[in-house]
KEKOLVEX-873065 format. One line per 3 residues: their letters; for each residue x, y, z negated of N, C-alpha, C. Coordinates in steps of 0.2 Angstrom, whole numbers. Each point is the difference from the previous one (the first is absolute). Example, Ala and Ser with C-alpha at 12.3 -4.5 7.8 and 13.67 -1.06 7.14 Angstrom:
2
AS = 66,-28,-39,-4,6,0,4,6,0; -2,5,4,4,6,-1,-4,5,-3
! end
This chain:
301
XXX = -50,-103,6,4,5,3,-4,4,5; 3,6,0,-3,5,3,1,-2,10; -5,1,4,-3,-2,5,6,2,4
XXX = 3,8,0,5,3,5,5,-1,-2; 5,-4,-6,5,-2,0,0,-7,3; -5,-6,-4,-1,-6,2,1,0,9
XXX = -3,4,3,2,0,8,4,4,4; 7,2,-6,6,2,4,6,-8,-2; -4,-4,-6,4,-4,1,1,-4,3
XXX = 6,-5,2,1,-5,5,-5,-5,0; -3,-3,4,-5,-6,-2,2,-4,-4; 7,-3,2,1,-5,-5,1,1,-7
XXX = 1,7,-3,-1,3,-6,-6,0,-6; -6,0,6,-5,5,-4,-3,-4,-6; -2,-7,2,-2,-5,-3,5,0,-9
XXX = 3,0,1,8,0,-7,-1,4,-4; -4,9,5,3,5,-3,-7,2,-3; -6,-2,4,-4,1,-2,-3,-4,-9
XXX = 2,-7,3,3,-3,-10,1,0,-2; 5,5,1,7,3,-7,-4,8,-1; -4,3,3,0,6,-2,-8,0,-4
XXX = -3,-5,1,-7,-2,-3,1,-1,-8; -6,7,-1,-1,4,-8,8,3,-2; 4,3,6,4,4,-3,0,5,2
XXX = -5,4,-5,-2,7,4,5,6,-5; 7,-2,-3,4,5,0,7,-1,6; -3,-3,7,5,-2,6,2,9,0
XXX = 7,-1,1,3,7,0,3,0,9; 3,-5,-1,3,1,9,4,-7,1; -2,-1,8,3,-8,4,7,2,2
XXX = 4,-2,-1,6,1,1,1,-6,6; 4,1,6,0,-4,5,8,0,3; 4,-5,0,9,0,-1,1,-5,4
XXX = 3,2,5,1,-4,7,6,-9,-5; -2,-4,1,4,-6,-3,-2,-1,-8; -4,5,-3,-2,-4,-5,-8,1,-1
XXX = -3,-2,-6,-6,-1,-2,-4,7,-3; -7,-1,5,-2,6,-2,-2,0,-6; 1,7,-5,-2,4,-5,-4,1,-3
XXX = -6,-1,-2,-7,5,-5,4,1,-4; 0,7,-4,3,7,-4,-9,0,-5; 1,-3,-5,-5,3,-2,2,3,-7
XXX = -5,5,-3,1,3,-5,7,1,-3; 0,-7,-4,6,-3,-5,5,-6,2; 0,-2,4,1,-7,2,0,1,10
XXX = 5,-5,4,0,-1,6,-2,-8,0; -6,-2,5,-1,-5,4,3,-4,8; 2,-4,1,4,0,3,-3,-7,3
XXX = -2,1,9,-1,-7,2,4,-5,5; 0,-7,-1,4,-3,3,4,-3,7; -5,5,5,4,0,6,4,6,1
XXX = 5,-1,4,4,4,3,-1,7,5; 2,5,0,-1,4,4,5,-2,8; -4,1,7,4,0,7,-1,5,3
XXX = 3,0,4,1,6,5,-8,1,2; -2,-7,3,-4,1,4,-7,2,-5; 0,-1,-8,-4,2,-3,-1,10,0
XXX = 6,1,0,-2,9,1,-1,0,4; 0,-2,7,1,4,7,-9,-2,0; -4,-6,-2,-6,1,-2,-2,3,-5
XXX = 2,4,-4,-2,6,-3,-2,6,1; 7,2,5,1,4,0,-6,2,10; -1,-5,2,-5,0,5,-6,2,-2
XXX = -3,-3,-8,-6,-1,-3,-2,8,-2; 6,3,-4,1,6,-3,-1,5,7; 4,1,5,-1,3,5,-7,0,7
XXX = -3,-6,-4,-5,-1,6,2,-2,6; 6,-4,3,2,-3,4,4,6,4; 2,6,-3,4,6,5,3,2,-4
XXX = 6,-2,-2,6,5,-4,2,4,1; -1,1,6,4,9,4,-7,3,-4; -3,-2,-1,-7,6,-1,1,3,-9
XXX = 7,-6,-1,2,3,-9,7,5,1; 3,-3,6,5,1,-2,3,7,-4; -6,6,-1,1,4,-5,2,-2,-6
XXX = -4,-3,-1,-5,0,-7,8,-6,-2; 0,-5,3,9,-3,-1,5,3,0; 1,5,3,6,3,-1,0,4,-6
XXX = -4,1,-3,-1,4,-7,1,-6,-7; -1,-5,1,1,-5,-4,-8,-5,0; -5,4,0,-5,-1,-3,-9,1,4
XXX = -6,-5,-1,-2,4,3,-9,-3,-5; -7,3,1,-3,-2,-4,-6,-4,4; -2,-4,-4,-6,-6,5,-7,2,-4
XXX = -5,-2,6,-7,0,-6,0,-3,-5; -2,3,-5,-1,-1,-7,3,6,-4; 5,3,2,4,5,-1,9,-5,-3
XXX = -1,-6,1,7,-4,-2,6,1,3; 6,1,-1,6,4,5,5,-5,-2; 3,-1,8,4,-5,1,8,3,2
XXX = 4,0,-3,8,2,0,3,-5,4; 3,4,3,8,-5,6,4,1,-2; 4,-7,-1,10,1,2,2,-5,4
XXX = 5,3,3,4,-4,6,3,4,3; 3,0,3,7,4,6,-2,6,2; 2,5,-2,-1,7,2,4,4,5
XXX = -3,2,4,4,2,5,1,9,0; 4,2,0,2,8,1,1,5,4; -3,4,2,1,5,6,-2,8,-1
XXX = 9,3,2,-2,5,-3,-1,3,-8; 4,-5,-5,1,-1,-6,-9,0,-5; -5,-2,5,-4,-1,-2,-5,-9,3
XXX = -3,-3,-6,-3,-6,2,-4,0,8; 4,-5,5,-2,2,6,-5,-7,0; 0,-5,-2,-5,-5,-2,2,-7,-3
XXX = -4,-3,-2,3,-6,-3,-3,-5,0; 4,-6,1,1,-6,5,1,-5,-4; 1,-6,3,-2,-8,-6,-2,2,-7
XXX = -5,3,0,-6,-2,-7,2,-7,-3; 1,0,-6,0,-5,-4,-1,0,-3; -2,6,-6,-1,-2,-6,-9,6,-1
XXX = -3,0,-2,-8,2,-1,-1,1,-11; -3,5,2,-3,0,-7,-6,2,1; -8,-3,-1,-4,2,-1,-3,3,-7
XXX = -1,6,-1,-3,2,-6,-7,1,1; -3,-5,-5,-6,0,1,-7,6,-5; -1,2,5,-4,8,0,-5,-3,-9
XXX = 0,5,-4,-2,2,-7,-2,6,-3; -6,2,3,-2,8,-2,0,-1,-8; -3,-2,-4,0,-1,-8,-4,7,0
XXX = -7,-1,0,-4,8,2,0,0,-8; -2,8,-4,1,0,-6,5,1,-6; 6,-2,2,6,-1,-2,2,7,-4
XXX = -1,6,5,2,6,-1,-6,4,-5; -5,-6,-2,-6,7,-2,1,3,-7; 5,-4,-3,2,1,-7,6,7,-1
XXX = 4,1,5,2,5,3,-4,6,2; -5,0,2,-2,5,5,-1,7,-5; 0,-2,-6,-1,8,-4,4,3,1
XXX = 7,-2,-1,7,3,0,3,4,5; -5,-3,7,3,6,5,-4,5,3; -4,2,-6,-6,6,0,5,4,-4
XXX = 0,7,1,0,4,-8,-6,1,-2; -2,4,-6,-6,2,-4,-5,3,3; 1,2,6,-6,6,4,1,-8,6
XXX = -1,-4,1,1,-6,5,1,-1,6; 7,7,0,5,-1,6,5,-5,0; 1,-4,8,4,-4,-2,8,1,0
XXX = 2,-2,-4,8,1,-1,4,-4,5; 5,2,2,7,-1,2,0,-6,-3; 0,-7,2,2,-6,-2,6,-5,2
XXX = 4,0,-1,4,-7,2,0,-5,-5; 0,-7,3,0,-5,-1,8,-4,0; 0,-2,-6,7,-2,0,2,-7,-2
XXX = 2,-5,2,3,-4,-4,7,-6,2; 3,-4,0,4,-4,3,-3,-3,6; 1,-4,6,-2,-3,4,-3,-7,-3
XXX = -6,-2,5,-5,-6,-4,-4,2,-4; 2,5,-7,-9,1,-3,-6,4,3; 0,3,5,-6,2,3,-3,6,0
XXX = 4,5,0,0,6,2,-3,3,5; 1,-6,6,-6,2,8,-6,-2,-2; -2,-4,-5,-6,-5,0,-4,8,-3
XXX = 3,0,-7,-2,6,-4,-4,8,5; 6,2,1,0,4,6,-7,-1,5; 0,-5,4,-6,-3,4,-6,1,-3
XXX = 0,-3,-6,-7,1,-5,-2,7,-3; 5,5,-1,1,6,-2,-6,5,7; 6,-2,6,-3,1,6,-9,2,0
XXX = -1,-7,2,-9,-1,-1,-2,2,-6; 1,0,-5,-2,4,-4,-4,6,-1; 8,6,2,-1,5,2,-2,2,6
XXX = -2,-4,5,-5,2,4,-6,-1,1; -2,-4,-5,-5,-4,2,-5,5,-8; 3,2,-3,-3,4,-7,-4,-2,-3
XXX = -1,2,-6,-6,-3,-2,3,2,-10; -6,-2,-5,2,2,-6,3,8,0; -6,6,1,0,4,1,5,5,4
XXX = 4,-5,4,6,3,3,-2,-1,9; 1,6,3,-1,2,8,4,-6,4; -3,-3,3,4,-4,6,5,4,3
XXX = 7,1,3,5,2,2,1,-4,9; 2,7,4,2,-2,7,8,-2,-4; 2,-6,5,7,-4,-2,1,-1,7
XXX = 4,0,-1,6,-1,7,6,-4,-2; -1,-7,1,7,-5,-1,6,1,5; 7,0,-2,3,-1,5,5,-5,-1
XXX = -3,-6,4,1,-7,-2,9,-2,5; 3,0,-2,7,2,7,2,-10,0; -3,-3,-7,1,-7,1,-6,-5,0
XXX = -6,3,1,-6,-3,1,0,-4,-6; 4,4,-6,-5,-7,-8,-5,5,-2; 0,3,1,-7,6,-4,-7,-2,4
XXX = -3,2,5,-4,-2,4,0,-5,2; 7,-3,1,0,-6,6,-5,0,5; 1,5,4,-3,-2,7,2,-5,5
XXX = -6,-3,4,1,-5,4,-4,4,7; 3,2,5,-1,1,6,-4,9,-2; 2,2,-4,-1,8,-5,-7,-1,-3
XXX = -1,-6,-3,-4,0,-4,2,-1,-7; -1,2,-5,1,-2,-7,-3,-6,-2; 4,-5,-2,-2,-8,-2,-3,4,-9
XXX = 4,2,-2,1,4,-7,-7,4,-1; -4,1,-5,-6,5,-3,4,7,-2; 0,4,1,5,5,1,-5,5,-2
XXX = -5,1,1,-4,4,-2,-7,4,6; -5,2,-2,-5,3,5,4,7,4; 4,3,-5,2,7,2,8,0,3
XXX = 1,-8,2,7,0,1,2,0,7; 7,2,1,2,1,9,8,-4,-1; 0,-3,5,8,-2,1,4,1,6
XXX = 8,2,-3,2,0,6,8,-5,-2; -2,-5,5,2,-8,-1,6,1,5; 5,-3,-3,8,-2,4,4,7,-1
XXX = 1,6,0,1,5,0,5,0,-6; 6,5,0,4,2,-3,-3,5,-7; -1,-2,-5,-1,4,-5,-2,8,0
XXX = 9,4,1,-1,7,1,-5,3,5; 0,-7,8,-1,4,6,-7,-1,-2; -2,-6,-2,-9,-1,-2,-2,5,-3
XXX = 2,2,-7,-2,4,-3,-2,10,2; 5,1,6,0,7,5,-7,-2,2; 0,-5,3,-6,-3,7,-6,2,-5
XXX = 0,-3,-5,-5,0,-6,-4,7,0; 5,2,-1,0,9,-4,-4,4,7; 4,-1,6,-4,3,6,-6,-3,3
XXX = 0,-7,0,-7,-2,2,-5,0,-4; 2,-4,-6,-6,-3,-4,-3,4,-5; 2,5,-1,-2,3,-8,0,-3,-7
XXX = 5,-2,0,-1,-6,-6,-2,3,-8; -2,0,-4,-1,2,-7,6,-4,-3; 2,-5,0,4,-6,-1,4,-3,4
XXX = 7,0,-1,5,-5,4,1,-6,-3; 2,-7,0,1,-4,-2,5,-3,4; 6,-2,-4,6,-4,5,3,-4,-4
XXX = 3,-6,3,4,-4,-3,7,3,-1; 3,-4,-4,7,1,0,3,8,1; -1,5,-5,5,6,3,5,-3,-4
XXX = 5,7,1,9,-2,1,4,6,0; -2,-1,8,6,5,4,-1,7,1; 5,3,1,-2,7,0,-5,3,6
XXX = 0,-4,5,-6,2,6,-6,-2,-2; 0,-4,-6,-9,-2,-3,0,6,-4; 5,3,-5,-1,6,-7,-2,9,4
XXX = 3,-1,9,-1,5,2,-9,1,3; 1,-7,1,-9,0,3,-5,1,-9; 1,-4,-1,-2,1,-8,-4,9,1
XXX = 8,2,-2,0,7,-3,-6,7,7; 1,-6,6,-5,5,4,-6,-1,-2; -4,-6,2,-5,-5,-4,-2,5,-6
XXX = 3,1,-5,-1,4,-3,-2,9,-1; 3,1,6,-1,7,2,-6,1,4; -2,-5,3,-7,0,2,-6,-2,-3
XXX = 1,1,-9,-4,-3,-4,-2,-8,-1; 4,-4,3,-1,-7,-3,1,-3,-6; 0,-6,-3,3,-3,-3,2,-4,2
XXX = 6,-3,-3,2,-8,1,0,-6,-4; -1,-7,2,0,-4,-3,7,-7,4; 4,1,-3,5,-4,0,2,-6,-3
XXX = 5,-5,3,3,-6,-4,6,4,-1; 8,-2,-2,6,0,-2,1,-5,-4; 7,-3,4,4,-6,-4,2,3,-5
XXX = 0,-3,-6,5,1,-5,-4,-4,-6; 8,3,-6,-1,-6,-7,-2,6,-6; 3,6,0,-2,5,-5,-1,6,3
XXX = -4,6,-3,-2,6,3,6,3,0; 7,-2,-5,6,3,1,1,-2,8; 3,-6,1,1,-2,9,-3,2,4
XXX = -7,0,0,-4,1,5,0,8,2; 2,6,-6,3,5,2,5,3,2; 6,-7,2,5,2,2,0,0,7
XXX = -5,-2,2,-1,-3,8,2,6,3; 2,-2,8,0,5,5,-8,0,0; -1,8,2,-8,3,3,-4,-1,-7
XXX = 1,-5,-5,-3,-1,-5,0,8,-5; 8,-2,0,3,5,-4,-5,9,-1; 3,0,7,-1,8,1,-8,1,0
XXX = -5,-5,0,-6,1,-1,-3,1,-7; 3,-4,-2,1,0,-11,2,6,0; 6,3,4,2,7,-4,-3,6,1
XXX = -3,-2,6,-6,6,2,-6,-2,-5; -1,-4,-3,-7,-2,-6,-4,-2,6; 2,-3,5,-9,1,6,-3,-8,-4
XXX = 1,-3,-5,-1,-6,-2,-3,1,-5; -9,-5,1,-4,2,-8,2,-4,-3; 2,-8,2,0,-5,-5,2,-6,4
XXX = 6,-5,-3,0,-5,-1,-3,-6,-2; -1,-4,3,-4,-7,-1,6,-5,1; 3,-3,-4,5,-6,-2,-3,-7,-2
XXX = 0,-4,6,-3,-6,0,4,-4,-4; -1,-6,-3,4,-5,-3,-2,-5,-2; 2,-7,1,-3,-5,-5,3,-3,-6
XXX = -3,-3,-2,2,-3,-7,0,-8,1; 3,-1,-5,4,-9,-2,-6,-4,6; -5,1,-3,-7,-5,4,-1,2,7
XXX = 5,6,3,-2,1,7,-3,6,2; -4,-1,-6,-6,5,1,3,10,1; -5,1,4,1,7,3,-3,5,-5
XXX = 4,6,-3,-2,7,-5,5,5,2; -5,5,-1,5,6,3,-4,5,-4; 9,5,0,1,8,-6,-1,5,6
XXX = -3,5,-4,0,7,4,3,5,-3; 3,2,3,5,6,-1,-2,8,4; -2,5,-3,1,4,1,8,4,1
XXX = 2,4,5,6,4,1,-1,5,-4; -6,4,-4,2,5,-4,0,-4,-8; -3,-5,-2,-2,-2,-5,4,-7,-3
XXX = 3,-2,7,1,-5,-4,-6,-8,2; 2,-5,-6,-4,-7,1,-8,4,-4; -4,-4,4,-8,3,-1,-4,-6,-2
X = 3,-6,4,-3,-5,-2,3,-7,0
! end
């Protein structure tokens, strides 16, 4: 088991968990349930060990995770989520308190999920011709699939790629704007993640507002953002765009039909600002393959 997770867990845990997770190197995430037994989530199958979860087991958690000052998170908890060295991100739930029709903090933590950090460097090499055209500009890319196949993973890999260049192609300034810390995963504004030589991030930040910041600070060749959607990310998009970038995006969805019906989706398909669709997917065996679709052409591959 990995050293920074092993020592957010409870003492009386480690020993069980470092057992049960030894030679399971498809651990996906520890799932931690106040009164019942923790979780290992792996691949295709969950592992489950025999002691009981207690109060007093989060409250030492959640000491370990904060370094013995929780007020020093209480941000980073009130957003749900927050990430630790290795780039591994740990999720809350428990009693949310509201103020001002907005999350004013949240209190008795009891349930945890840690997703254990998985760059999969590589992944995207087999893609990377696709979001070049013929003169080896890079195109307009989203990334699309169902939640769980891996469309951030893909993305992240895409990332380093094009910054880092190489196989007759120029390294690109990129500028991430990471608004839930799984792209970079920074841990105190460091990227746990390989993200690339020519890469910049701006961690925690709202989508559209990152991407303005981007545009005025950074000079980016490249935007890169998780999750567009909304019409405040298709409006940054389209500026992004007026200042000569390109974009490399994820989007939920199941078909290029749905995924164009999206708010902020939509109207960016109907402007054509979109070179290409990449639709992840897996088959019977799990395994991960993905189609490309051009918006003028059609499926390409």
């Amino acid at each position: 088991m990995k050293q920074e997770i092993l020592h957010i867990l409870p003492v009386r845990l480690r020993e069980g968990m470092q057992k049960s997770l030894s030679g399971q190197a498809d651990a996906e995430e520890i799932r931690i349930r106040i009164g019942q037994p923790p979780e290992i989530r792996l691949k295709d199958k969950s592992v489950w060990l025999p002691e009981y979860i207690r109060s007093e087991d989060i409250e030492e958690m959640l000491t370990f995770i904060s370094r013995y000052s929780i007020y020093a998170y209480e941000e980073e908890i009130r957003q749900g989520f927050l990430t630790i060295e290795g780039g591994h991100r740990i999720g809350f739930a428990g009693q949310v308190r509201m103020k001002g029709g907005q999350v004013h903090t949240m209190t008795n933590i009891r349930f945890l999920n840690i997703r254990i950090a998985s760059e999969q460097k590589g992944c995207a090499k087999g893609l990377l011709p696709f979001i070049y055209d013929k003169e080896g500009r890079i195109l307009n890319t989203l990334f699309v699939s169902e939640p769980g196949i891996g469309k951030t993973t893909f993305l992240r890999d895409c990332i380093r790629l094009v910054s880092d260049g190489g196989n007759g192609r120029d390294g690109k300034k990129v500028c991430v704007i990471d608004e839930r810390s799984e792209l970079a995963a920074c841990h105190l504004g460091i990227p746990q993640n390989d993200i690339g030589r020519r890469t910049d991030v701006i961690d925690g930040c709202p989508k559209h507002a990152g991407m303005f910041m981007a545009l005025r600070s950074m000079s980016p060749e490249v935007i890169a953002v998780d999750e567009l959607g909304g019409q405040e990310d298709a409006n940054a998009v389209k500026q992004a765009l007026l200042y000569g970038c390109k974009i490399l995006g994820t989007v939920h969805g199941e078909t290029i039909g749905h995924t164009v019906r999206l708010e902020g989706i939509r109207q960016i398909c109907k402007d054509r600002l979109v070179g290409r669709f990449v639709f992840l997917k897996k088959n019977k065996n799990g395994d991960r393959f993905f189609e490309v679709y051009d918006q003028e052409h059609g499926r390409i591959c």
